[in-house]
N, C-alpha and C positions, 0 to 999 in steps of 0.2 A: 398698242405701243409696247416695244419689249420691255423686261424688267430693269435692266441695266439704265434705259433714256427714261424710266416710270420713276425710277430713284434718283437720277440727277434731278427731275425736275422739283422733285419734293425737298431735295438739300437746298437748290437754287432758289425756290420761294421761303425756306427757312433765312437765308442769308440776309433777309433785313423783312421788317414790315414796310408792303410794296409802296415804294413813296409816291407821290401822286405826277408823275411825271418825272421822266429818267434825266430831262436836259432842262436846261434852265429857257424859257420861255421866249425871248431873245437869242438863243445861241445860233449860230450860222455851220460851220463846218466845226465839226469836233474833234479833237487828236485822240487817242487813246492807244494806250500803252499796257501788254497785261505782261511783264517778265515773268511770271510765274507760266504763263502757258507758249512767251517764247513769240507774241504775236505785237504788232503796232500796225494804225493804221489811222485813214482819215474817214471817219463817215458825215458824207456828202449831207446839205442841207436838207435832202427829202428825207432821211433815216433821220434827221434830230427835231424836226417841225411834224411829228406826224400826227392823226388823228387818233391813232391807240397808242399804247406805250410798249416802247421799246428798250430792250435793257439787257447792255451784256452780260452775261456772270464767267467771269475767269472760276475755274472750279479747281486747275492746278494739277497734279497728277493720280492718278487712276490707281494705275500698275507700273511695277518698274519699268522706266521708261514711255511711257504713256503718259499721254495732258490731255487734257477734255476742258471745251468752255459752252458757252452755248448762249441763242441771242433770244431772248425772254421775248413773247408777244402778248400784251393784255387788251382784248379787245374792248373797252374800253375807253374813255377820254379822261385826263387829267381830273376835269373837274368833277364825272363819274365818282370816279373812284375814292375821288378827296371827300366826298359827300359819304361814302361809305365808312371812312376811317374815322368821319366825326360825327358818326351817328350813334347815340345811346346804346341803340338794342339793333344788330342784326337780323334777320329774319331769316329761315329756313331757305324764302324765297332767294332773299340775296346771298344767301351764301353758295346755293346752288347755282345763282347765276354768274358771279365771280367766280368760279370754278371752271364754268365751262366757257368763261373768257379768256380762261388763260392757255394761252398754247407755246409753241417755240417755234421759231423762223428758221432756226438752222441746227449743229452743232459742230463745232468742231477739234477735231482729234491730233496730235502728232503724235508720230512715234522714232526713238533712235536705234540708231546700231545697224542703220542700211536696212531696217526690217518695212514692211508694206501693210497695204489693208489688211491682207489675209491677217497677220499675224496678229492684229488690234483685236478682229475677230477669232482669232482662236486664242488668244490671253485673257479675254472678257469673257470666251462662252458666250458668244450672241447669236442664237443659231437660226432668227428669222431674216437677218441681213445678210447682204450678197457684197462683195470687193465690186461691184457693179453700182452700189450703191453710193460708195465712197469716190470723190473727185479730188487728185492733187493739186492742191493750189500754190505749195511753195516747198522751199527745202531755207534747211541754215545747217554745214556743216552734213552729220550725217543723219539728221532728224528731218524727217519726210511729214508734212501738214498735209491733210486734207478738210476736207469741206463735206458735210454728212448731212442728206436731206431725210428726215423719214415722214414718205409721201404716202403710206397707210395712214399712219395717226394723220396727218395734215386733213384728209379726206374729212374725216370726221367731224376735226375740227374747226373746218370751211363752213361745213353745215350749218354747225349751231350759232355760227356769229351772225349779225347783220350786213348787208353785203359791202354796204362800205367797209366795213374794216376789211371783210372776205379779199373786198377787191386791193386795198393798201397791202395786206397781208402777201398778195402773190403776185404784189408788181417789187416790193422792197425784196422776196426770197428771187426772183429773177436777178436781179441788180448785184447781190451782197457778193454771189462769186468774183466778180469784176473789180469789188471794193478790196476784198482781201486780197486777193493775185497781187493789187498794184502797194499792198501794205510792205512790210518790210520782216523777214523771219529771223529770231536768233535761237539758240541753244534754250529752251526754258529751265529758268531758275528754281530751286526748289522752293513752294512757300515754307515762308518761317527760315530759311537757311540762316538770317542776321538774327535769330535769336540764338543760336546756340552759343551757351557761355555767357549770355550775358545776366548779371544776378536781375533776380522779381524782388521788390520788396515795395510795400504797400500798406496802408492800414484803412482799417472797414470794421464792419458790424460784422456778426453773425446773425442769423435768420433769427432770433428772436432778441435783436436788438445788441446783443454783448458787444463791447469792442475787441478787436482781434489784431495783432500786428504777424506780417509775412513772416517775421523772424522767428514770434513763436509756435506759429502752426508744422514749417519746416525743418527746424531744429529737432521736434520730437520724431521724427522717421527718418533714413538711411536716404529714401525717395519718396514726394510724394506728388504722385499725378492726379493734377489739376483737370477740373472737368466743365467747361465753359459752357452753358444752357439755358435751355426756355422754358416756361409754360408753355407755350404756345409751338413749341419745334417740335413736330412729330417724328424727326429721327430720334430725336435728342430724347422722345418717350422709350423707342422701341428700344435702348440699351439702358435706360436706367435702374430695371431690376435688377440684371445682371453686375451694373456697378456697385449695387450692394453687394452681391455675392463676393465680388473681385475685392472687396476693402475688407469682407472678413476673412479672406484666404489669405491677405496683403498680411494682415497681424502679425502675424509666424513671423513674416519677413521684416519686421521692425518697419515696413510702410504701410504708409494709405491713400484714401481717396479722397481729396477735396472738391466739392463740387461750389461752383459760384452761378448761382442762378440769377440773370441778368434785367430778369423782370420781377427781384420779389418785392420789388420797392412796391409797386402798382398790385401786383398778386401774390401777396405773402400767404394769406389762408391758401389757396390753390395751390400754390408752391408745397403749402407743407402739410399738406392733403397726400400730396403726389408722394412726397419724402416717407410718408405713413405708407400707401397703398403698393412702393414700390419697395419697401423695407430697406431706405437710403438711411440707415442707421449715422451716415457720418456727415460731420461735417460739414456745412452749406451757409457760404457767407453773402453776405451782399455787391452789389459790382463796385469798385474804386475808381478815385480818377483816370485817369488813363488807361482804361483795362483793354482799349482797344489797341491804344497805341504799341501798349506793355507786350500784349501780346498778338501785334501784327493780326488780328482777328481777320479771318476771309470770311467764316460763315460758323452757322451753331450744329451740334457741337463743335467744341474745337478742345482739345488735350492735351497739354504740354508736362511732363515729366521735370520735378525740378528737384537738385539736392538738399543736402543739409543747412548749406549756406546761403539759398535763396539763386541757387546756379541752374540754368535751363538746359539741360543736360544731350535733348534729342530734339530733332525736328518736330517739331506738331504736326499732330494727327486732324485733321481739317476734315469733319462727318464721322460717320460710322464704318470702323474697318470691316471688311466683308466676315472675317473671324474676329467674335471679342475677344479672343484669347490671345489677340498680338498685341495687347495691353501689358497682359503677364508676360510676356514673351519678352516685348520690351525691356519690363524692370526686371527679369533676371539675367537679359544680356549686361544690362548696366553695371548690378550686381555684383555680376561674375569677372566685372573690367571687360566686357567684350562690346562689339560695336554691334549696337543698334540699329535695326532694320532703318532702312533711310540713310543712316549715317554710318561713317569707315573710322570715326573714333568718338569715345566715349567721356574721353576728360574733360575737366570744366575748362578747356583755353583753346582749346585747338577743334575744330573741325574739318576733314580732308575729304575730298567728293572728285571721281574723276571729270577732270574736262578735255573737252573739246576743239579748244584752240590754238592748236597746237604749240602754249607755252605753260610754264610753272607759274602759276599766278598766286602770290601772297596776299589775301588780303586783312588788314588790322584793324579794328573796335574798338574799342574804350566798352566798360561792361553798362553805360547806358545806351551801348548800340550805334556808336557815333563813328564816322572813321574819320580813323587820329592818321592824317599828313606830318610827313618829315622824319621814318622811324626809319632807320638802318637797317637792311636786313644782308645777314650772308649767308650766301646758296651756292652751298658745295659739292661735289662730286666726288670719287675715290684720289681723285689726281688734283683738281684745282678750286677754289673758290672765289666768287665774282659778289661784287658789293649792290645793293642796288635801296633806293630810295621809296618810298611809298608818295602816293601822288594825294590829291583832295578829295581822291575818290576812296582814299585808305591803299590802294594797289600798289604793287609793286611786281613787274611780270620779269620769269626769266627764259632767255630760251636755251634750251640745253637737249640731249638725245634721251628720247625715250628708251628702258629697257634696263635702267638701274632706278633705285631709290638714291635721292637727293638727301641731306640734312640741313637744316635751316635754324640760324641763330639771330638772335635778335640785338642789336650791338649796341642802339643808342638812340634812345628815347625823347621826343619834346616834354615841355612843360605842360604835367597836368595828368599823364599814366606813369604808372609803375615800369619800372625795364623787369623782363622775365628772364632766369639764366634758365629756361627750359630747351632742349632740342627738339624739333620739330621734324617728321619726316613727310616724303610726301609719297604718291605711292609710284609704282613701275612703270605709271601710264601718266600720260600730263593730267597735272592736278590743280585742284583748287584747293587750298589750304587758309582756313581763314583761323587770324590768332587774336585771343579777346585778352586788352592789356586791364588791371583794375586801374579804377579813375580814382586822381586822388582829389583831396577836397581843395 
């Protein structure tokens, strides 16, 4: 297996402790929706009654312009596996043998800008796979899907299962092209895009019991990027020394690094074992209510960048970026007022992202993340300006000619946000422009 599919599969089983069965036991055909990689579809009653377990992971995007998801296979049965998860003590034996049950049925890749397999392949650097490998299964706009078997590793891991699964395993990877083709493709959204701007505030322990409030940990630094983790995620190991390093270089710069380890409830000595061996001199509090919701969690790590005022500042970093240094990279775009890889602007209200569709689309928040229907907006051009209303989706679309910058005001607000007299611009190309209003009480 090459390095690139060896690393998603290890994000992908970090993304939760593997539940014992992906569909609920009764279920019939299932809908499923991943906007983050741009894909919906129905998978048929044999894909959700199966004998091993099956289980998408939307994983979101890669490289610019790049999504990747991929369809988890555990060879396997529900009640297997449940027997494993409530068992005192693992053993050598089972853990070896959970390992080499777990395999993957497919993956799949889009990419935009009218570009093709090659280009996936030469942006990742994957130089054991062929554009021969890769099958089109769909388009949305100018973002091209494919469908990606790798039939080395499969080889393999045919062998070491039992044949029944062997055989479920390569009658459901025969089928899935025919499920996806008839699915439906859109533009994929960025994960995290509906956090930007909107404020974190929370209260929790820290790792040896203290209480802590959001207010005061992010008041004391300029920026501080938050570091969502596990004992038990082996990505989430392999950058944590260096997140020590990163928090005593951050000092100079009036920020830090918070880390929230979401199992120290259960592993607190382990936790701060690792906190010692990894020299995580900062910071490490316990998980809060809603930590998943707060912050849209896809998988561990995950690192979102937030102000002084509890303001989420850039898209989240969802795994290990291939350089750790686009951490620092980050906060000193932020820093410097400049736009953040991921994102085309860096204030706490406004985020701008080109789209696809061939219109200006506004869309509005409220900063618990909500879209607030009924807000005025006017979008103007050098010569005229046209009114337009936000729907319950928070949107409000305009259409107008690409090849100038628009500005955008905000006129008259419902009960319950603040009106902003900020200008808003969008950019030369159709855009997505999303503006976070504060909620009042």
């Amino acid at each position: 297996m090459n390095k690139l599919i060896t690393c998603m599969l290890i994000l992908a089983l970090s993304l939760s402790a593997l539940g014992a069965g992906a569909f609920a036991a009764d279920a019939g055909t299932v809908s499923m929706n991943f906007e983050e990689v741009g894909l919906a579809f129905e998978l048929p009653e044999e894909f959700v009654k199966t004998k091993g377990i099956l289980e998408p992971y939307p994983i979101g995007e890669l490289a610019s312009g790049i999504t990747f998801m991929m369809f988890s296979y555990t060879a396997m049965t529900p009640d297997e596996l449940k027997a494993l998860e409530e068992s005192e003590a693992i053993t050598k034996e089972q853990e070896d043998a959970l390992v080499n049950a777990m395999g993957n049925l497919a993956y799949v890749f889009s990419i935009d800008g009218g570009r093709n397999a090659g280009d996936i392949l030469e942006t990742l650097q994957i130089p054991t796979v062929t554009e021969a490998d890769f099958t089109e299964i769909g388009k949305a706009e100018d973002v091209t899907f494919y469908l990606f078997l790798d039939k080395e590793t499969d080889k393999a891991f045919l062998s070491g299962i039992a044949p029944e699964f062997a055989e479920e395993f390569t009658t459901l990877q025969s089928k899935l092209p025919e499920v996806l083709k008839a699915g439906t493709f859109s533009v994929p959204r960025p994960i995290g895009s509906e956090l930007v701007g909107r404020v974190l505030r929370f209260e929790t322990k820290d790792i040896d019991g203290n209480p802590v409030k959001s207010e005061d940990i992010f008041a004391k630094n300029e920026i501080t990027m938050v570091n969502v983790w596990a004992t038990w995620c082996g990505p989430c190991r392999s950058e944590l020394e260096e997140l020590g390093e990163i928090d005593r270089r951050l000092a100079a710069k009036n920020c830090a690094v918070v880390g929230i380890c979401i199992d120290a409830d259960e592993a607190k000595d382990e936790a701060k074992e690792m906190m010692k061996q990894y020299r995580m001199d900062y910071l490490n509090i316990l998980p809060f209510d809603d930590l998943d919701d707060a912050l849209a969690i896809q998988g561990y790590p995950t690192t979102v960048f937030v102000g002084r005022d509890g303001t989420i500042l850039a898209l989240p970093v969802v795994g290990v970026p291939n350089e750790l240094s686009f951490y620092e990279e980050t906060i000193d775009s932020l820093l410097a007022g400049e736009a953040p890889a991921g994102n085309d602007s860096p204030d706490d209200t406004t985020t701008t992202v080109a789209s696809s569709n061939g219109k200006y689309n506004v869309h509005v928040r409220n900063s618990e993340g909500e879209a607030v229907e009924g807000v005025t907006i006017q979008f103007c051009s050098d010569e005229t300006c046209t009114l337009g209303k936000t729907d319950a989706d928070g949107l409000a679309s305009f259409d107008a000619a690409e090849g100038q910058i628009y500005t955008i005001h905000v006129l008259k607000v419902p009960e319950g946000v603040e009106k902003t007299g900020e200008e808003f611009k969008t950019l030369d190309v159709y855009s997505d422009i999303y503006i976070v209003l504060q909620k009042t009480a």
